[in-house]
VOTOR-608205 format. One record per residue: x, y, z of N, C-alpha, C in turn; residue number from 0; chain; residue in three letters. Coordinates in nm, 4 decimals. Layout:
<nxx = X, nyy = Y, nzz = Z, caxx = X, cayy = Y, cazz = Z, cxx = X, cyy = Y, czz = Z, volum = NUM, lovo = A, zavex = ALA>
...
REM end
This chain:
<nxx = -2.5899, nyy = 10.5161, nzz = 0.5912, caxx = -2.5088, cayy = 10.4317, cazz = 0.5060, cxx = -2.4692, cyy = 10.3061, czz = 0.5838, volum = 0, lovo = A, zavex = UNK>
<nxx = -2.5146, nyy = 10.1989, nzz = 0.5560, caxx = -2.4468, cayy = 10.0654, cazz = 0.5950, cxx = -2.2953, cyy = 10.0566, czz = 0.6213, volum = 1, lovo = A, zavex = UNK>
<nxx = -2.2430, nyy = 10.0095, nzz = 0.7262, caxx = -2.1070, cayy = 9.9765, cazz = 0.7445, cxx = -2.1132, cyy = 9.8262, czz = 0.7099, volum = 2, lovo = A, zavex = UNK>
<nxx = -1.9556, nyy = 9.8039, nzz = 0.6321, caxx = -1.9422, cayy = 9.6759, cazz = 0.5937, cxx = -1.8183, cyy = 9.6577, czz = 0.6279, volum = 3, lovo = A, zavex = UNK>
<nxx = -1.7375, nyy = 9.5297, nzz = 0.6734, caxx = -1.6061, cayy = 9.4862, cazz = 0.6993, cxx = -1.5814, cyy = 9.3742, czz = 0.6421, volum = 4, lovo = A, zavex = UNK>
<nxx = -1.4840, nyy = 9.4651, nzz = 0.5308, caxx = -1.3813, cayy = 9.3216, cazz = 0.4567, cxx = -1.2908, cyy = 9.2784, czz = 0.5151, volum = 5, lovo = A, zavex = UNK>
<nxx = -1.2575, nyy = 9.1429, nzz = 0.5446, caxx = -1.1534, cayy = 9.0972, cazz = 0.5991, cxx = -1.0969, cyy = 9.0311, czz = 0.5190, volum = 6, lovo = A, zavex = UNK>
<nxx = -0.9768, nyy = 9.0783, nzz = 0.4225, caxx = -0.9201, cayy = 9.0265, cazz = 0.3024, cxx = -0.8071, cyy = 9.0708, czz = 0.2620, volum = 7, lovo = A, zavex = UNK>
<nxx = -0.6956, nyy = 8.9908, nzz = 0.3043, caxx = -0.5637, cayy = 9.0184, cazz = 0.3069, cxx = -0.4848, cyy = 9.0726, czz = 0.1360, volum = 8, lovo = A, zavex = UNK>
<nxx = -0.5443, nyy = 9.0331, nzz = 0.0580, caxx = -0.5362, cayy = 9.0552, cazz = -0.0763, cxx = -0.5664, cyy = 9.1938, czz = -0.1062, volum = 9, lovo = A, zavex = UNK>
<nxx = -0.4577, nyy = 9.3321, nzz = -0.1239, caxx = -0.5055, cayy = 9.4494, cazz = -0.1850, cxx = -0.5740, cyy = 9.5265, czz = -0.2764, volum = 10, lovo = A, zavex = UNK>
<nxx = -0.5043, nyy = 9.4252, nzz = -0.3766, caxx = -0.6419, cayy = 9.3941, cazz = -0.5101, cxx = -0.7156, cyy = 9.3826, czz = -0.4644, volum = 11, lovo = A, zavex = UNK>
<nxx = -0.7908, nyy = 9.3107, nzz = -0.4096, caxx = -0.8869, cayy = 9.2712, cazz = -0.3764, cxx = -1.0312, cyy = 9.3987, czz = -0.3100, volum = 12, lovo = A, zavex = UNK>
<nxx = -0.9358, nyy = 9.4124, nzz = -0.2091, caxx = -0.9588, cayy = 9.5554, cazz = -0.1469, cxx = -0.9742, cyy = 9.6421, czz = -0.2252, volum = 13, lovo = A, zavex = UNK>
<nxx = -0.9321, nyy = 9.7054, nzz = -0.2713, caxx = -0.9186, cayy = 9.8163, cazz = -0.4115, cxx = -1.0269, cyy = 9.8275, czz = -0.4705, volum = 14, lovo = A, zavex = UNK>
<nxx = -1.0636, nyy = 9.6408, nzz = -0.5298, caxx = -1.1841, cayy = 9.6222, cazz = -0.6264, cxx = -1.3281, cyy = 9.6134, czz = -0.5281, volum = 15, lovo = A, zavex = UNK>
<nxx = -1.3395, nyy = 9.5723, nzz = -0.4168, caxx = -1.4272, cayy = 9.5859, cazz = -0.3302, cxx = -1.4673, cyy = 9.6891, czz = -0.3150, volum = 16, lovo = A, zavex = UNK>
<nxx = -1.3912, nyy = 9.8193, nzz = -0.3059, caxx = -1.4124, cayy = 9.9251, cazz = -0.2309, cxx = -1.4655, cyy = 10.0195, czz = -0.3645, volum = 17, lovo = A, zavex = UNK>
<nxx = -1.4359, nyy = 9.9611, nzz = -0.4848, caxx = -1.5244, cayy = 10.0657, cazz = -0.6319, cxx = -1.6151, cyy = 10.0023, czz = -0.6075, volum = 18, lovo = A, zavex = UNK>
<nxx = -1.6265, nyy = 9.8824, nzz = -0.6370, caxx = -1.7756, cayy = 9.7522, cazz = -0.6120, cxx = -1.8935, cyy = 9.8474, czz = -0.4959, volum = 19, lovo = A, zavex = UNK>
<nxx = -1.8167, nyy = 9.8434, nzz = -0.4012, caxx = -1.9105, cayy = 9.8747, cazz = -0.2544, cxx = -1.9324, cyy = 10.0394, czz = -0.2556, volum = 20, lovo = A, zavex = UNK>
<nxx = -1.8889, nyy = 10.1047, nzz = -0.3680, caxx = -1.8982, cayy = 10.2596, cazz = -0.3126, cxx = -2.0049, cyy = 10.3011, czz = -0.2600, volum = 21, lovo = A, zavex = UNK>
<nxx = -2.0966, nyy = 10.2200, nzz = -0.2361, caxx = -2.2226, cayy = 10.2849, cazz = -0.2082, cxx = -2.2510, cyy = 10.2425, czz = -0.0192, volum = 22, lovo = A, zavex = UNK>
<nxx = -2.1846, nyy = 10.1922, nzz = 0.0363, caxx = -2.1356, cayy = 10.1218, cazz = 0.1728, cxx = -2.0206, cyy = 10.2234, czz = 0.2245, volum = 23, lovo = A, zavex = UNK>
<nxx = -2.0214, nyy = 10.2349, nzz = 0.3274, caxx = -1.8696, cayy = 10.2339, cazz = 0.4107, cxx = -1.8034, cyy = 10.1566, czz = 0.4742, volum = 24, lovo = A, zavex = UNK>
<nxx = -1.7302, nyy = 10.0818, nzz = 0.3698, caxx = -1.6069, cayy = 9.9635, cazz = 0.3941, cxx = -1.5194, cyy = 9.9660, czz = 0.4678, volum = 25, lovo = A, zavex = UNK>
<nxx = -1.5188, nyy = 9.9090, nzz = 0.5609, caxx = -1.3865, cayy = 9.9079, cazz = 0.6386, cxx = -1.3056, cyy = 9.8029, czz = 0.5679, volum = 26, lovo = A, zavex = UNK>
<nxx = -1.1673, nyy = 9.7381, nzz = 0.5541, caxx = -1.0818, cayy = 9.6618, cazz = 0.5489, cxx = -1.0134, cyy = 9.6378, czz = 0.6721, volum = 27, lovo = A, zavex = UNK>
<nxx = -1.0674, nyy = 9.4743, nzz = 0.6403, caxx = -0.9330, cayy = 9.4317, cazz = 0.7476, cxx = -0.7966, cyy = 9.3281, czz = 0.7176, volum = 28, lovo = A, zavex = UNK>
<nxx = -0.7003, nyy = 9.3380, nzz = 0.6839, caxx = -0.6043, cayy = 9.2429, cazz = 0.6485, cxx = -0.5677, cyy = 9.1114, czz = 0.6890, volum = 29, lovo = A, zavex = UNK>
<nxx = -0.6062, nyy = 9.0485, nzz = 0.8586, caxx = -0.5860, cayy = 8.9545, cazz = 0.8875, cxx = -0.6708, cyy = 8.9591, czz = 1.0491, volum = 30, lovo = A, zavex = UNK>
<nxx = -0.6826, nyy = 8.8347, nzz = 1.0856, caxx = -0.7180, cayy = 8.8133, cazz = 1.2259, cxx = -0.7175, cyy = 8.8825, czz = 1.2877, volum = 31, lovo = A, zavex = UNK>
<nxx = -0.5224, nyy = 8.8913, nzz = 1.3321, caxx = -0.5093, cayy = 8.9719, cazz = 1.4107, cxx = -0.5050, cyy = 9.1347, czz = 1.4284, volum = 32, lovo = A, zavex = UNK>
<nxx = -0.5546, nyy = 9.1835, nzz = 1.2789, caxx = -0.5589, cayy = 9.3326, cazz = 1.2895, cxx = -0.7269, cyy = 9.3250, czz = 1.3088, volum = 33, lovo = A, zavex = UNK>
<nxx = -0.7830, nyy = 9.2616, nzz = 1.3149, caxx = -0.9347, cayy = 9.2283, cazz = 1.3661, cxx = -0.9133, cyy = 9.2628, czz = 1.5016, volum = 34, lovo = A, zavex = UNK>
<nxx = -0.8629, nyy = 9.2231, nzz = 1.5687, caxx = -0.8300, cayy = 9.1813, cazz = 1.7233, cxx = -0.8034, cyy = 9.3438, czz = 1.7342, volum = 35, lovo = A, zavex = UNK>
<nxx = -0.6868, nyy = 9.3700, nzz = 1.6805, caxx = -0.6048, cayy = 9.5116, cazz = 1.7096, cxx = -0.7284, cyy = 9.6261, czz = 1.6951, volum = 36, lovo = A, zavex = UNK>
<nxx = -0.7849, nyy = 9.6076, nzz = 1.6063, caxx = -0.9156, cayy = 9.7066, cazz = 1.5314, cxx = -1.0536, cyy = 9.6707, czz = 1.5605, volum = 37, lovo = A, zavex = UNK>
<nxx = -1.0704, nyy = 9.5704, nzz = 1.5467, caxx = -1.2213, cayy = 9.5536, cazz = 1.4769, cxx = -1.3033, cyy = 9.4520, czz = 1.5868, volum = 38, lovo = A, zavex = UNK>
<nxx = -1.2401, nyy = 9.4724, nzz = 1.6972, caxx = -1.3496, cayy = 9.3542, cazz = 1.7632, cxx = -1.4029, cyy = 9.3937, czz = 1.8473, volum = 39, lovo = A, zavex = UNK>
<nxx = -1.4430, nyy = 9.5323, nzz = 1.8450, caxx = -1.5834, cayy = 9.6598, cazz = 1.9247, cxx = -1.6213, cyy = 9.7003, czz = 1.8010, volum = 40, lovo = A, zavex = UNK>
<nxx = -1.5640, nyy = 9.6895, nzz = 1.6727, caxx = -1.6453, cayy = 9.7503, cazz = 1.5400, cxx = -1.8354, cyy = 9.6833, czz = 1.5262, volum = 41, lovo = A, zavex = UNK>
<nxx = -1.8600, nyy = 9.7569, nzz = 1.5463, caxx = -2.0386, cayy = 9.6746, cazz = 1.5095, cxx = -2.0457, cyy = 9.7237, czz = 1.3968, volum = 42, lovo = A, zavex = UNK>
<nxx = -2.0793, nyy = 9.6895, nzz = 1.2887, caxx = -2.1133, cayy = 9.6970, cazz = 1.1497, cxx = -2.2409, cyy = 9.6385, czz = 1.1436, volum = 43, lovo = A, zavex = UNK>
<nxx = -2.2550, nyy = 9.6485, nzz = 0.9845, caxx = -2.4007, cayy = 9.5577, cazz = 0.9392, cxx = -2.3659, cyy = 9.4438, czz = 0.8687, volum = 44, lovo = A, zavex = UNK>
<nxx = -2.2298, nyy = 9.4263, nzz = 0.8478, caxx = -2.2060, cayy = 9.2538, cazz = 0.7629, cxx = -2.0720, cyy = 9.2726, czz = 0.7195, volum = 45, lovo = A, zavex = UNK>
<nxx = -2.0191, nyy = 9.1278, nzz = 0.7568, caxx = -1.8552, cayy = 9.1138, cazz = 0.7757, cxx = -1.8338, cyy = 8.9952, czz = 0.6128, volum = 46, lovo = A, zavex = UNK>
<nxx = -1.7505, nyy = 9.0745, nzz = 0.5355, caxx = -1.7499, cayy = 8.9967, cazz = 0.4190, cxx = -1.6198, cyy = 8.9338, czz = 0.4461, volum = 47, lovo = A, zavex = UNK>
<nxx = -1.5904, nyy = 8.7928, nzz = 0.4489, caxx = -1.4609, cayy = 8.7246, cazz = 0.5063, cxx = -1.3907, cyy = 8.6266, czz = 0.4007, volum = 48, lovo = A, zavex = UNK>
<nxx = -1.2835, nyy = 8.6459, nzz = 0.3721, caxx = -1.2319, cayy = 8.5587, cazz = 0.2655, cxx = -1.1612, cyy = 8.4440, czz = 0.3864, volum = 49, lovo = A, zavex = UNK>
<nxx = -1.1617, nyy = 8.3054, nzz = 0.3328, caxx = -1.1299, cayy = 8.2506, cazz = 0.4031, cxx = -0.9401, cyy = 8.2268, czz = 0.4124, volum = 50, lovo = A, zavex = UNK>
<nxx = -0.8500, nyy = 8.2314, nzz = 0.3175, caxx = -0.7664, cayy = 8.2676, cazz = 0.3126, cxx = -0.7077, cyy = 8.4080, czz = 0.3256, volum = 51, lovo = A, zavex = UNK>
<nxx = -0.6239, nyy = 8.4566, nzz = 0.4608, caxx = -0.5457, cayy = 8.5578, cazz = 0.5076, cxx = -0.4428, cyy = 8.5402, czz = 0.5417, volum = 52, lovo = A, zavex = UNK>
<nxx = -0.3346, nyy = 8.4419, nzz = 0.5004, caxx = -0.2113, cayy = 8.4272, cazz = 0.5047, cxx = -0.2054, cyy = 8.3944, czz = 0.6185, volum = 53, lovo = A, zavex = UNK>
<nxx = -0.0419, nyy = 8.4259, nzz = 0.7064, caxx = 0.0259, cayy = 8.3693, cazz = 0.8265, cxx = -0.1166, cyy = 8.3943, czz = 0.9457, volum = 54, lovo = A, zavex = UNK>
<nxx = -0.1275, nyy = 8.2970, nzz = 1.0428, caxx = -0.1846, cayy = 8.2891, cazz = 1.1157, cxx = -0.3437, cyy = 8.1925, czz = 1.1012, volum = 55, lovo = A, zavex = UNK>
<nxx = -0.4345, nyy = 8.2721, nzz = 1.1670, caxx = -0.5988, cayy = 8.1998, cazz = 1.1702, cxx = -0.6283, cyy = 8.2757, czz = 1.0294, volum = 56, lovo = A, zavex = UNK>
<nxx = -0.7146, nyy = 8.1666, nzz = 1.0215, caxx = -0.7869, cayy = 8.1730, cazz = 0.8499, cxx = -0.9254, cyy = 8.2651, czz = 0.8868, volum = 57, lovo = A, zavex = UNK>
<nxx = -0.9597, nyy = 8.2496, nzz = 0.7598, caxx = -1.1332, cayy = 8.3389, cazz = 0.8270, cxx = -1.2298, cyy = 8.2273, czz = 0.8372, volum = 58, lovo = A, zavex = UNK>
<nxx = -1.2132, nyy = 8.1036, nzz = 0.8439, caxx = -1.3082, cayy = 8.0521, cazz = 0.9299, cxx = -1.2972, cyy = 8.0346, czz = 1.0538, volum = 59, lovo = A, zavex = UNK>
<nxx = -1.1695, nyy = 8.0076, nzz = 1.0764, caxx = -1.1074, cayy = 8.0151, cazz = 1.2530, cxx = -1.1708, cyy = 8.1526, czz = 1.2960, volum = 60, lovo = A, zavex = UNK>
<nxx = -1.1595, nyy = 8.2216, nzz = 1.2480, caxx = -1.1895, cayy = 8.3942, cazz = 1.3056, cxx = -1.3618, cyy = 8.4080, czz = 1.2807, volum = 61, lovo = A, zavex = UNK>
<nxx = -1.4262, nyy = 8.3704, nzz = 1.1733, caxx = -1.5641, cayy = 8.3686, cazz = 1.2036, cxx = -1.6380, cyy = 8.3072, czz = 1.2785, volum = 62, lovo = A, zavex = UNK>
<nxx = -1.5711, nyy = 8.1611, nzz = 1.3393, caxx = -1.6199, cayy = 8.0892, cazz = 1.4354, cxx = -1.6204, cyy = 8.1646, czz = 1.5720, volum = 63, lovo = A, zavex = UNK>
<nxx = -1.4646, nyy = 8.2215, nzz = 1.5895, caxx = -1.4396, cayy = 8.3095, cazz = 1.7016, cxx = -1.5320, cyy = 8.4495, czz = 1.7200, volum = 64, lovo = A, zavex = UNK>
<nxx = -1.5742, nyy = 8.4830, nzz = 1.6007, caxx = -1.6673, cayy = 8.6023, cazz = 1.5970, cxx = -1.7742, cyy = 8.5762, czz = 1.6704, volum = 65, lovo = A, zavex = UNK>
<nxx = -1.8469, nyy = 8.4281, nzz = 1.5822, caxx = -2.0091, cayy = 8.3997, cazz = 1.6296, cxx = -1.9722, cyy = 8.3466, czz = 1.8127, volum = 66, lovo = A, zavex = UNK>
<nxx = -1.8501, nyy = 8.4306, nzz = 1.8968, caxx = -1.8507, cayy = 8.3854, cazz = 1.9949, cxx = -1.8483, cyy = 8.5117, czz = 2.1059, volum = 67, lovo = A, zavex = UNK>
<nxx = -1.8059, nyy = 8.6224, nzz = 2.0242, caxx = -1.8030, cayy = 8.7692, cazz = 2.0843, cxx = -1.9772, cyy = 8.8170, czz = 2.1063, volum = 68, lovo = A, zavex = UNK>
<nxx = -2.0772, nyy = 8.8087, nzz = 2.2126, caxx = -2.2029, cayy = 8.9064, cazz = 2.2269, cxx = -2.1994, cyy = 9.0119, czz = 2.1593, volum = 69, lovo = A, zavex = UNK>
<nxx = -2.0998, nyy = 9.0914, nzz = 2.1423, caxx = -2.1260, cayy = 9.2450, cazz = 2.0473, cxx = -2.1597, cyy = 9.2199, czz = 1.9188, volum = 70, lovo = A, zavex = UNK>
<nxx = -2.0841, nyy = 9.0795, nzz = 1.8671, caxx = -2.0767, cayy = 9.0837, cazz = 1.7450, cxx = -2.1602, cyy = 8.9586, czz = 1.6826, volum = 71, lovo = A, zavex = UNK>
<nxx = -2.1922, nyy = 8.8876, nzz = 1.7065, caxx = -2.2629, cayy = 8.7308, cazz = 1.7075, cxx = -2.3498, cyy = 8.7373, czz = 1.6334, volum = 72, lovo = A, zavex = UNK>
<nxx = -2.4191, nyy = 8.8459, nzz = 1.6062, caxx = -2.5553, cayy = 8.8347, cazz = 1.5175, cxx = -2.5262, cyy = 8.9249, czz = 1.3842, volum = 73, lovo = A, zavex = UNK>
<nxx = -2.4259, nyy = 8.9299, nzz = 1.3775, caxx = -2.3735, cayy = 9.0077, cazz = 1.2550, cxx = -2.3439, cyy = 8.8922, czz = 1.1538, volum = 74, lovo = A, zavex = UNK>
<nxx = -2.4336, nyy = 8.9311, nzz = 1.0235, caxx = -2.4106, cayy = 8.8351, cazz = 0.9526, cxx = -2.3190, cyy = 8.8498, czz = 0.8322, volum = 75, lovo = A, zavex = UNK>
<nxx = -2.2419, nyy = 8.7716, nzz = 0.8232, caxx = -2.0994, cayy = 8.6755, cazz = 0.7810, cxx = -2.1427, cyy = 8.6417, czz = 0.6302, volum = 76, lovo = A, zavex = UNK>
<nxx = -2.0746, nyy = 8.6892, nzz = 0.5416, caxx = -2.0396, cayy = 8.6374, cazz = 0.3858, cxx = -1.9340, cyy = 8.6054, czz = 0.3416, volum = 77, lovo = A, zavex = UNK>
<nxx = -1.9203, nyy = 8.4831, nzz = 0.3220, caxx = -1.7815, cayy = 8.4072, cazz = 0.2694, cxx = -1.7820, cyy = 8.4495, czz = 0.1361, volum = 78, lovo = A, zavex = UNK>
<nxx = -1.6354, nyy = 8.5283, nzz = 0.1119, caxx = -1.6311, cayy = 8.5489, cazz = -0.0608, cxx = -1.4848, cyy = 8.5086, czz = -0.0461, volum = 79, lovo = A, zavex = UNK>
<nxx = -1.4550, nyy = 8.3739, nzz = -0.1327, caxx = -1.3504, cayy = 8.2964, cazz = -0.1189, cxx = -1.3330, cyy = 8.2503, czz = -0.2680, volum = 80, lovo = A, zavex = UNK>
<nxx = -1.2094, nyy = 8.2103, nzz = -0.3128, caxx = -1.1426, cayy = 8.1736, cazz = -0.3901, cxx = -1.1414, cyy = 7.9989, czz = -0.3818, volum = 81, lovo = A, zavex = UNK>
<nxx = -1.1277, nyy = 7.9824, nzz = -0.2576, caxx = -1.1900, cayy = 7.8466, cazz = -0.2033, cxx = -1.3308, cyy = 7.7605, czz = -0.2581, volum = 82, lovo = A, zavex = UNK>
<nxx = -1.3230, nyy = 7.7086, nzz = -0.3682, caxx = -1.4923, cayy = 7.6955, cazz = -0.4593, cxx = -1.4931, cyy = 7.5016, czz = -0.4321, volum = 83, lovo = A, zavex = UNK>
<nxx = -1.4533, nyy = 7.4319, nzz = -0.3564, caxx = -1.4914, cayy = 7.3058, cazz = -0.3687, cxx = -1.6231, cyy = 7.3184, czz = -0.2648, volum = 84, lovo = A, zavex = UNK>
<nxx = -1.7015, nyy = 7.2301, nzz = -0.2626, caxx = -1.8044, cayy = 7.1581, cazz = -0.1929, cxx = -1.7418, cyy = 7.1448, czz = -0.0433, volum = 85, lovo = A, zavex = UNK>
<nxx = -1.6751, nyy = 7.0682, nzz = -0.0187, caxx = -1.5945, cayy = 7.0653, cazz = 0.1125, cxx = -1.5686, cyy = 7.2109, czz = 0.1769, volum = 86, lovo = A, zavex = UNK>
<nxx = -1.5420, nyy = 7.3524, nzz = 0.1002, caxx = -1.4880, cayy = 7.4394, cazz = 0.1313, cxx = -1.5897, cyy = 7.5141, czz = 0.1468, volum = 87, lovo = A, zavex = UNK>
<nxx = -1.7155, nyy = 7.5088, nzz = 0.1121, caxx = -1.8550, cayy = 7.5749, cazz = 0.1129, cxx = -1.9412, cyy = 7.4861, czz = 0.2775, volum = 88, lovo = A, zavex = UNK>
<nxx = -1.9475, nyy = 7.3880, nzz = 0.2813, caxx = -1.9523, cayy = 7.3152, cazz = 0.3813, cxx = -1.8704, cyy = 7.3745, czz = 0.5578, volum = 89, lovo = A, zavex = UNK>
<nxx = -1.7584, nyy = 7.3723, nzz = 0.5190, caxx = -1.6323, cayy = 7.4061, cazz = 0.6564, cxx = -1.7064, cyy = 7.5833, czz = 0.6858, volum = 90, lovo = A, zavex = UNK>
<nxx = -1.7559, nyy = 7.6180, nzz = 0.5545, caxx = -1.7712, cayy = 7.7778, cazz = 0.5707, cxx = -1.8748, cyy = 7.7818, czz = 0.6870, volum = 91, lovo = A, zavex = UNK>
<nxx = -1.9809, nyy = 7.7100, nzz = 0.6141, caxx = -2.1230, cayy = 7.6844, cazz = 0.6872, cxx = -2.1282, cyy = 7.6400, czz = 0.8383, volum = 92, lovo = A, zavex = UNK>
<nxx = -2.0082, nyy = 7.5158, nzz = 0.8648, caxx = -2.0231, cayy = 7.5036, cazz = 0.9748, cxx = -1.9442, cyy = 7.5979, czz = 1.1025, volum = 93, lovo = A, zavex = UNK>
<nxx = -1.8633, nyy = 7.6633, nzz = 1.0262, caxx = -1.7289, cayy = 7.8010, cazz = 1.0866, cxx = -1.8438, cyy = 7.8662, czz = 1.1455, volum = 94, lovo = A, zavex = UNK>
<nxx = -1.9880, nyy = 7.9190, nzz = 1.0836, caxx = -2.0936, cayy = 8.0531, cazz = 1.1782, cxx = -2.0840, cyy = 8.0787, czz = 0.9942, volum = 95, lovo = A, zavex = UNK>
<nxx = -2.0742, nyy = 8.0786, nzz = 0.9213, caxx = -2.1090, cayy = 8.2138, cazz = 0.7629, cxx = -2.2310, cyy = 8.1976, czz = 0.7562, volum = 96, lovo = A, zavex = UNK>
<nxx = -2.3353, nyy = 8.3017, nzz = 0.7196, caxx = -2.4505, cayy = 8.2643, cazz = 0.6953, cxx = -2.5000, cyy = 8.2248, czz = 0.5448, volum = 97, lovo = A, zavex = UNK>
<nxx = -2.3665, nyy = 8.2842, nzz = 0.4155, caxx = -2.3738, cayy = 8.2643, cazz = 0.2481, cxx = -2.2593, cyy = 8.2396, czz = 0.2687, volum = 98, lovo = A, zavex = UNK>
<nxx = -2.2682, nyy = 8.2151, nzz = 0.1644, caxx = -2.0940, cayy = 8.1841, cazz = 0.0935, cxx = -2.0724, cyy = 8.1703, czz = -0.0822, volum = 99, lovo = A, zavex = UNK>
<nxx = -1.9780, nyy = 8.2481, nzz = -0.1263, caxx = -1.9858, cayy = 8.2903, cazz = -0.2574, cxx = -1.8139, cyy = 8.2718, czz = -0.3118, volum = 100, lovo = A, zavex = UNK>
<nxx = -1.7958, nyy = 8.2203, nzz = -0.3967, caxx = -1.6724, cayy = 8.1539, cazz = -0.4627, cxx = -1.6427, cyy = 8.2922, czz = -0.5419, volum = 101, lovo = A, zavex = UNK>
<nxx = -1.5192, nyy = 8.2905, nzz = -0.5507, caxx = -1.4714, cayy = 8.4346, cazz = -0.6432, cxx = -1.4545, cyy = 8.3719, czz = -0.7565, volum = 102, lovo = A, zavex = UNK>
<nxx = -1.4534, nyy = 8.4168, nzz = -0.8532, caxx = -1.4827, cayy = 8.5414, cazz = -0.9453, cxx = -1.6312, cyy = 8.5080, czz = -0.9147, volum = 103, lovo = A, zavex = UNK>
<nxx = -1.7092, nyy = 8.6325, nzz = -0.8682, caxx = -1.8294, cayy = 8.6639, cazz = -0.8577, cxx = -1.8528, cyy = 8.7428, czz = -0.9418, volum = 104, lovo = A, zavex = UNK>
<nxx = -1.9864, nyy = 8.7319, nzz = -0.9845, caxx = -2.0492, cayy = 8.8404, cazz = -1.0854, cxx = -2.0822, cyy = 8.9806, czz = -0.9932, volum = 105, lovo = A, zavex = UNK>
<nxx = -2.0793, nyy = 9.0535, nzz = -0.9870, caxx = -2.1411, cayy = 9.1952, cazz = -0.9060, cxx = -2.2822, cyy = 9.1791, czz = -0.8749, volum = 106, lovo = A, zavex = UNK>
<nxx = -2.3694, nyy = 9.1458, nzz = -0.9820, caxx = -2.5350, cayy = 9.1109, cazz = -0.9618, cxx = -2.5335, cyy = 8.9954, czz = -0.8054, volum = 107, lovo = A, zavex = UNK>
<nxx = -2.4921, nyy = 8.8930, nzz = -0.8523, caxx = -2.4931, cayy = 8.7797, cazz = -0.7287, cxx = -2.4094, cyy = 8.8417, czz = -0.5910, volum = 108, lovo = A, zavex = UNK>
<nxx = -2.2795, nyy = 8.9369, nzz = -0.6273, caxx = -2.2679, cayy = 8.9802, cazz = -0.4810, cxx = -2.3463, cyy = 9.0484, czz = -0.4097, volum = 109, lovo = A, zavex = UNK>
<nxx = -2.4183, nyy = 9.1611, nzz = -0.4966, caxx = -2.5506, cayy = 9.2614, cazz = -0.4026, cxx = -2.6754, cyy = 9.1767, czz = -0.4120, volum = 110, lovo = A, zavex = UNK>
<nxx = -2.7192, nyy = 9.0840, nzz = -0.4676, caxx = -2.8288, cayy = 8.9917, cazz = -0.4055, cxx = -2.7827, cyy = 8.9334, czz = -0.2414, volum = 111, lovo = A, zavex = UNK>
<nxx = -2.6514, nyy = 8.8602, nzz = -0.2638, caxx = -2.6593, cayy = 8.7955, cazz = -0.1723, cxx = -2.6385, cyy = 8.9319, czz = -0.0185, volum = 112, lovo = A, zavex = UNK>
<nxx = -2.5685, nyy = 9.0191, nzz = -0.0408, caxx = -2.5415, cayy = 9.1730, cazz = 0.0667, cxx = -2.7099, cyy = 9.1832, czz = 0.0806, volum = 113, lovo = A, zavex = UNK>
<nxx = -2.7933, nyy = 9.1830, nzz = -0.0091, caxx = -2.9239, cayy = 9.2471, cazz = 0.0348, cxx = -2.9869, cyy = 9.1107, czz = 0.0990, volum = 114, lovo = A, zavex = UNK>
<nxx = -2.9880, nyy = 9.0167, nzz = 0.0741, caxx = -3.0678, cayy = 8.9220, cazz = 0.1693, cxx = -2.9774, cyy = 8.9189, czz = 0.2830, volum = 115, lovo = A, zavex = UNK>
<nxx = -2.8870, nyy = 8.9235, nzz = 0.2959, caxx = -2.8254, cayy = 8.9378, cazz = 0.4673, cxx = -2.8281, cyy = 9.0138, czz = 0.4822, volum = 116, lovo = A, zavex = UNK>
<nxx = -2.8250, nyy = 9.1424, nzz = 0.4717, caxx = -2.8867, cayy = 9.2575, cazz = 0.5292, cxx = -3.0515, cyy = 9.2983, czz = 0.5646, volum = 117, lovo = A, zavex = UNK>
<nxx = -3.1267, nyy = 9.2462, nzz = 0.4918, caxx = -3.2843, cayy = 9.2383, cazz = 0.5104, cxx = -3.3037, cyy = 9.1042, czz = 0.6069, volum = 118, lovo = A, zavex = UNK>
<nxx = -3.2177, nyy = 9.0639, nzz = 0.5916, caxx = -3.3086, cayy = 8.9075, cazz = 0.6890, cxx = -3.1421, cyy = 8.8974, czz = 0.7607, volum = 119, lovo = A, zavex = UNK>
<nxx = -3.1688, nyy = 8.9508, nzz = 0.8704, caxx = -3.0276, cayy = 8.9542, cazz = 0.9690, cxx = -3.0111, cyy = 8.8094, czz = 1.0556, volum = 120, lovo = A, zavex = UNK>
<nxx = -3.0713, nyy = 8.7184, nzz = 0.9984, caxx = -3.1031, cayy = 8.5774, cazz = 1.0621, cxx = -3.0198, cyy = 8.4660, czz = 0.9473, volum = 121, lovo = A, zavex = UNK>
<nxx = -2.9768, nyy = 8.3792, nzz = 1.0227, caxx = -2.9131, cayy = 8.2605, cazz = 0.9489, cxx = -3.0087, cyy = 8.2178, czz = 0.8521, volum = 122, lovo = A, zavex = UNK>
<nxx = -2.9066, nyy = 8.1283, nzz = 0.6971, caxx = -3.0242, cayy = 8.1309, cazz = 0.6205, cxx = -2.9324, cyy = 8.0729, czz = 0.5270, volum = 123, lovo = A, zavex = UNK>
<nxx = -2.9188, nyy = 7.9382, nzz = 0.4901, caxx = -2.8401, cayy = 7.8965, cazz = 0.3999, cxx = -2.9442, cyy = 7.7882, czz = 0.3011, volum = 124, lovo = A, zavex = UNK>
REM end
C-alpha cells in the first residue's frame, strides 16, 4: 500500500482526504512544525501540501525546505490549495511542487494527477 502525507491544517479537510484516499495509508500532518516533530525521517511515496497552515511557515516555505532534506528530496510534492491565482500556481512551482491542483477538485483529476507522480517519480510540470 502506498504511503501518502497530507500536510493540511484544515480537519475537514483531513476527514475528506482520508474517505477520498482509503485506498493509501495517509498520514496527516497539521503544520510545519509537527513535520519537524514527526515527519522529517517519514519516507513516503508523495507529500500532498496545502499551501496555507496557519501560524508559522506555509507549505511552500516547508516544501522548499523538504526538496533540501537527502531522505526526502525526491519525493514528489502535490500542491492541493485553495490558493487558485496564476501567481499562486507559479510560487508553488518554483517552492520544489512537482503539480499543483486548486481546491475544489474533482476526485477523477486528484487520482490522475497521484498516479502520474507516483508512476513518473521525476519532476514534470
Amino acid at each position: 500500500m502506498k504511503k501518502i502525507l497530507l500536510v493540511e491544517n484544515d480537519l475537514l479537510s483531513q476527514k475528506t482526504m482520508k474517505v477520498i484516499l482509503k485506498d493509501f495509508e495517509l498520514h496527516c500532518c497539521n503544520s510545519a512544525e509537527e513535520f519537524y516533530l514527526n515527519y522529517s525521517n517519514f519516507v513516503c511515496d508523495l507529500i500532498i501540501m496545502d499551501i496555507a497552515l496557519g501560524p508559522g511557515k506555509d507549505g511552500l516555505q516547508l516544501t522548499s525546505e523538504i526538496r533540501n532534506i537527502p531522505k526526502l528530496c525526491e519525493i514528489p510534492i502535490l500542491c492541493l490549495s485553495a490558493h487558485a491565482f496564476k501567481s499562486d500556481k507559479q510560487k508553488a512551482y518554483a517552492s520544489g511542487v512537482d503539480y499543483y491542483l486548486s481546491k475544489p477538485v474533482a476526485n477523477v483529476a486528484l487520482f490522475e494527477a497521484i498516479d502520474k507522480l507516483l508512476k513518473n517519480r521525476n519532476h514534470f510540470k
